[in-house]
Backbone as ProteinMPNN parsed JSONL, in Angstrom:
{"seq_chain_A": "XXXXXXXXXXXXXXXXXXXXXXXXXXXXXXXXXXXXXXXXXXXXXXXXXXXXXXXXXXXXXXXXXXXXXXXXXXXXXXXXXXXXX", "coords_chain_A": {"N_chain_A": [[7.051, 22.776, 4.537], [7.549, 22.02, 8.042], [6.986, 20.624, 10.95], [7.342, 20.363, 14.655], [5.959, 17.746, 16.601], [4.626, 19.101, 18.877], [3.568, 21.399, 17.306], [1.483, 20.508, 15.873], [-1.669, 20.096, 15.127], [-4.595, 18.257, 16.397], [-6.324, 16.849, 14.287], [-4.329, 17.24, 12.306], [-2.274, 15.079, 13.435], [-3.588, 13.109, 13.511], [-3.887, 12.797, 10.901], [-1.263, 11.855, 10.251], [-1.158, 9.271, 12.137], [-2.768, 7.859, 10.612], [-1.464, 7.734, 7.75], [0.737, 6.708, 8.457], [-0.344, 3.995, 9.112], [-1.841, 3.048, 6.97], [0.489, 3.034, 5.47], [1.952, 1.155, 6.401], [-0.027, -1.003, 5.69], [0.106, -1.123, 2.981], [2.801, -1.565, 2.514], [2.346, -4.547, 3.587], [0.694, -5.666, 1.444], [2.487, -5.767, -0.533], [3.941, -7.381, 0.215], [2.515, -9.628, 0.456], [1.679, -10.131, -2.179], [4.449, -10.904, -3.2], [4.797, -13.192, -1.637], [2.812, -14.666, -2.392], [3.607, -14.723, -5.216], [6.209, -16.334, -4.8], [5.264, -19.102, -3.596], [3.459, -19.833, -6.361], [5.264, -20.402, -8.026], [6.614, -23.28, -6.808], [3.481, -24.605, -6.678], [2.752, -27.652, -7.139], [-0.148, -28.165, -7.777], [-2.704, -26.72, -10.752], [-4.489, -25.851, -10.335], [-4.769, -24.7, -7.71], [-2.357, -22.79, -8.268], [-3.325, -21.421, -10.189], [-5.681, -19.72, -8.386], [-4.062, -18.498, -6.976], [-2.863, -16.955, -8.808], [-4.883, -15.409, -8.936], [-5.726, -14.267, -6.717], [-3.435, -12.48, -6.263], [-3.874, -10.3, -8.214], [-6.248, -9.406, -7.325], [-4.908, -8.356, -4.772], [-2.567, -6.446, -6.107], [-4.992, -4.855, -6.865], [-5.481, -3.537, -4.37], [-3.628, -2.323, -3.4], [-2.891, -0.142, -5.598], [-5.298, 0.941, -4.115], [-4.616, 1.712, -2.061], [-2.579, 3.687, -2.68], [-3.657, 5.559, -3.755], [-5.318, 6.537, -1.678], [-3.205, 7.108, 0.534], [-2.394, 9.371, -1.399], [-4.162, 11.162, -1.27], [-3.874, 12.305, 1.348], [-1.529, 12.927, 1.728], [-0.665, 15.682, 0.597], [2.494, 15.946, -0.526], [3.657, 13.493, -1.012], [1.916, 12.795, -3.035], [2.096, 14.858, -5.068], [5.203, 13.859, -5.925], [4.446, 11.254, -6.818], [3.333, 12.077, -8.904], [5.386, 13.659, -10.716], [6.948, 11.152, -11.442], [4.996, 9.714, -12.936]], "CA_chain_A": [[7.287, 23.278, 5.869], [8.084, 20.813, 8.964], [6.122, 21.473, 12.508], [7.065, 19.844, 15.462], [4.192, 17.364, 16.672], [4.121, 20.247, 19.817], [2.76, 22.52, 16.88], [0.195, 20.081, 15.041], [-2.958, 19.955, 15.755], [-4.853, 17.061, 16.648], [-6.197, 16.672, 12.743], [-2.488, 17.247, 11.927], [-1.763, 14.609, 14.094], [-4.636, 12.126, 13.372], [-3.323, 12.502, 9.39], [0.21, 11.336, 10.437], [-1.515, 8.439, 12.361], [-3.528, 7.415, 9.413], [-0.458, 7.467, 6.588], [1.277, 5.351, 9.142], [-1.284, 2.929, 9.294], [-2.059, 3.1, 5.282], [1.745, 2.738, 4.503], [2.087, -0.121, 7.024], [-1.068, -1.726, 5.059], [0.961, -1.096, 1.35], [3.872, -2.786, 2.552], [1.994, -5.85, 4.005], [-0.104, -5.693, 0.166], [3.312, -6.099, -1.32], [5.015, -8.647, 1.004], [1.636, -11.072, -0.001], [1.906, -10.304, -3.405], [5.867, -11.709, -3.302], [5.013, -14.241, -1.206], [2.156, -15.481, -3.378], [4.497, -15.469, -6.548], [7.218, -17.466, -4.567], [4.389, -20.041, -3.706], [2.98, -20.09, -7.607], [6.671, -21.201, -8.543], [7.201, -24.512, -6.156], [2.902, -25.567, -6.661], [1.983, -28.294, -8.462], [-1.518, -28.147, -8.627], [-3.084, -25.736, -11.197], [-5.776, -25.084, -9.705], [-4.202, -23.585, -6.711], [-1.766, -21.608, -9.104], [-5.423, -20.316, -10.587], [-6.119, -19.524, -7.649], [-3.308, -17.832, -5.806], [-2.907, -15.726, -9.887], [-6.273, -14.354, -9.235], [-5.628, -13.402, -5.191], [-2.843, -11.681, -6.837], [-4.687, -9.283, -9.139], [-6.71, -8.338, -6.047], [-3.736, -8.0, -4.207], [-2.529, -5.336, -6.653], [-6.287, -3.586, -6.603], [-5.525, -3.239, -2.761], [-2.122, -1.751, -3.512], [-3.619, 1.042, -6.028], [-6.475, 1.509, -3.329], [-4.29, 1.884, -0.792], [-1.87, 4.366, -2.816], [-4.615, 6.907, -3.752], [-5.513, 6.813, -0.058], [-1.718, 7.811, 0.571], [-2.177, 10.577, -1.95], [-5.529, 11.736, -0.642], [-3.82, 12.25, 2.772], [-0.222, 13.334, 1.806], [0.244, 16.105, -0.613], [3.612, 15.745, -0.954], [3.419, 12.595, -2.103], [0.982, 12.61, -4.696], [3.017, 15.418, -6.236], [5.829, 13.055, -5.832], [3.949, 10.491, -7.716], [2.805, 12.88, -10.143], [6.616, 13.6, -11.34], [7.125, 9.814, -11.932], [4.214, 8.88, -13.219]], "C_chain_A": [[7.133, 22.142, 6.859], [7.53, 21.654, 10.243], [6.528, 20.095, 13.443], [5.733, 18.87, 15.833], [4.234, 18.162, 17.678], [3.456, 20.824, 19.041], [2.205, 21.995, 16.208], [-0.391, 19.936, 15.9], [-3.343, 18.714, 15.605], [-5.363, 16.563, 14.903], [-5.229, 16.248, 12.511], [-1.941, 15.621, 12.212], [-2.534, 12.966, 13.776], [-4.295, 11.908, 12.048], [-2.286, 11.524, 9.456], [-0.192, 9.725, 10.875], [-2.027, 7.317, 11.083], [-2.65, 7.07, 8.313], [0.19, 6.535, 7.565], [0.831, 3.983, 8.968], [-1.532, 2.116, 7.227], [-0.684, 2.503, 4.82], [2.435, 1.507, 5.094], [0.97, -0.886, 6.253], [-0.853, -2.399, 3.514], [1.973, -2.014, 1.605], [3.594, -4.566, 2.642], [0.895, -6.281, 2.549], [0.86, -6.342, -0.528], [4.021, -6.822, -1.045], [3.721, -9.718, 0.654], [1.709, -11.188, -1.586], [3.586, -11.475, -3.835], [5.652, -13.04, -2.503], [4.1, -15.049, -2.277], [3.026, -15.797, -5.222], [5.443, -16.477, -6.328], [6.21, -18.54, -4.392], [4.566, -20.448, -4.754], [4.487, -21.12, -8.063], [7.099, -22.476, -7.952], [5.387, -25.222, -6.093], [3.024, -26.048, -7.818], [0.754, -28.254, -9.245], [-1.84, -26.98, -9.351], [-3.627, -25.301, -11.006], [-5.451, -24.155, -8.78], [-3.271, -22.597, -7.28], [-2.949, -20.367, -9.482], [-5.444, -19.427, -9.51], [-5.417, -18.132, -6.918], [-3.08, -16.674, -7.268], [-4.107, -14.873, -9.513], [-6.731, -13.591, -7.522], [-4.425, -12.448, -5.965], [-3.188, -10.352, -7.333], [-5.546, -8.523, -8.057], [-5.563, -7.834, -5.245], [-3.338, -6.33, -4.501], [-3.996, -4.082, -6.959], [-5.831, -2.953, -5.047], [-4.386, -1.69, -3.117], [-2.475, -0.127, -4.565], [-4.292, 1.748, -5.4], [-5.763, 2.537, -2.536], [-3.171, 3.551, -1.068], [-2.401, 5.979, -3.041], [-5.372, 7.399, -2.356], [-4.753, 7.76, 0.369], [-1.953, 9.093, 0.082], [-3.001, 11.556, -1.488], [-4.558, 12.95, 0.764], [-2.173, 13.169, 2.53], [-0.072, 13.809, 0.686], [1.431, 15.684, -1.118], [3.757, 14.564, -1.299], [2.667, 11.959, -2.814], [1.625, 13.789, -5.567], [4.333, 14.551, -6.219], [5.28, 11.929, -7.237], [3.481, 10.957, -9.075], [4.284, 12.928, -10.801], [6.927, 12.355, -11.458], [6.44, 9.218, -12.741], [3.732, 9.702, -14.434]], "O_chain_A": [[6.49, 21.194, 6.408], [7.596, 22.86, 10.481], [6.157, 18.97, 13.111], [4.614, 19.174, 15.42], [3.004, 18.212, 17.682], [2.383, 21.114, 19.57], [1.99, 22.78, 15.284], [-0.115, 19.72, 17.08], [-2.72, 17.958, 14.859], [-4.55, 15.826, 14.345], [-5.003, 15.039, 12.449], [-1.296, 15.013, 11.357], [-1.939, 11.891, 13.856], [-4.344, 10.71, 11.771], [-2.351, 10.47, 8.824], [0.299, 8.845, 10.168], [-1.595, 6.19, 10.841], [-2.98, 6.018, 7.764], [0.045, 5.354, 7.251], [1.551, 3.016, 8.719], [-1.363, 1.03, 6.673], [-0.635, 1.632, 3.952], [3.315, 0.894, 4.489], [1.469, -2.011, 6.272], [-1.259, -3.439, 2.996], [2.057, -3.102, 1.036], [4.209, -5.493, 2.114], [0.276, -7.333, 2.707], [0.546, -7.354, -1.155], [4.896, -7.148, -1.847], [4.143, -10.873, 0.59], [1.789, -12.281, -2.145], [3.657, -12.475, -4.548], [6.402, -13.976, -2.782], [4.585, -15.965, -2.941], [2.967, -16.734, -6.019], [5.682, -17.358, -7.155], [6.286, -19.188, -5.436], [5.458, -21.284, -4.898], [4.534, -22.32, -8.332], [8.062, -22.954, -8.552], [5.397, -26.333, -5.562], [3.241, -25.58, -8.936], [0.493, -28.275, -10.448], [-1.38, -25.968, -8.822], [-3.659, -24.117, -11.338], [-5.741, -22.965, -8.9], [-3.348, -21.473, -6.785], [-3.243, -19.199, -9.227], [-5.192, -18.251, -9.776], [-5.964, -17.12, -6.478], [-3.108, -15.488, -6.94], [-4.185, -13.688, -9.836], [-7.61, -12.782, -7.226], [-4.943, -11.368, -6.249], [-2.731, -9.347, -6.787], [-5.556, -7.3, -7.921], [-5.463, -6.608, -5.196], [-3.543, -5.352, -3.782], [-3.942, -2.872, -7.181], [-5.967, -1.748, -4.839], [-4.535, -0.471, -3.031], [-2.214, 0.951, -4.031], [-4.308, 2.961, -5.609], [-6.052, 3.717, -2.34], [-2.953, 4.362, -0.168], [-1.917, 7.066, -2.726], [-5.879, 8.502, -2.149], [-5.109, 8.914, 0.604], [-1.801, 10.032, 0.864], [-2.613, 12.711, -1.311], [-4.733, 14.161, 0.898], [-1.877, 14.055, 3.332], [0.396, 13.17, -0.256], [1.43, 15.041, -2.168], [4.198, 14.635, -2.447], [2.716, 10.783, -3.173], [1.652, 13.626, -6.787], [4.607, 14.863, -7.378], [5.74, 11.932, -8.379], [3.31, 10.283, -10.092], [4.388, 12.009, -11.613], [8.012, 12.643, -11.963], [6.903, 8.262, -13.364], [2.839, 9.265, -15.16]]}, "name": "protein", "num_of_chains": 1, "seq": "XXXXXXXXXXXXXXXXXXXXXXXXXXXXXXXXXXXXXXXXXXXXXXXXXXXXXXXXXXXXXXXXXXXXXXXXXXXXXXXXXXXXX"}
């Protein structure tokens, strides 16, 4: 069902805020992740490869964090995710 924001309530309204914010947070999780693999591919040093592999891996913790957040907050897509997954 679909409500005007005239007919949500401030909750209602404070949810919508919040998945905004969360799904603006996922995107910017997954634009460092791509940027840190284009990096890995043009360093030399290994160490900083090390380095930027293992910001990575947090990277993707964020990105899980951030998706069960999402689901928390937005039935509809955690049943969404549920049929894919």
């Amino acid at each position: 069902m679909s409500y005007s924001f005239e007919e949500m309530s401030d909750e209602q309204l404070a949810i919508l805020d919040d998945l905004e914010m969360l799904r603006e947070d996922l995107i910017g999780e997954l634009q460092a992740i791509n940027q840190y693999e284009d990096h890995i591919l043009n360093l030399e040093n290994e160490g900083a490869v090390t380095a930027l592999e293992h910001i990575i891996e947090e990277e993707k913790e964020h990105v899980v964090e951030l998706l069960r957040l999402i689901q928390n907050l937005d039935p509809v897509q955690a049943e969404k995710f549920k049929e894919i997954l």
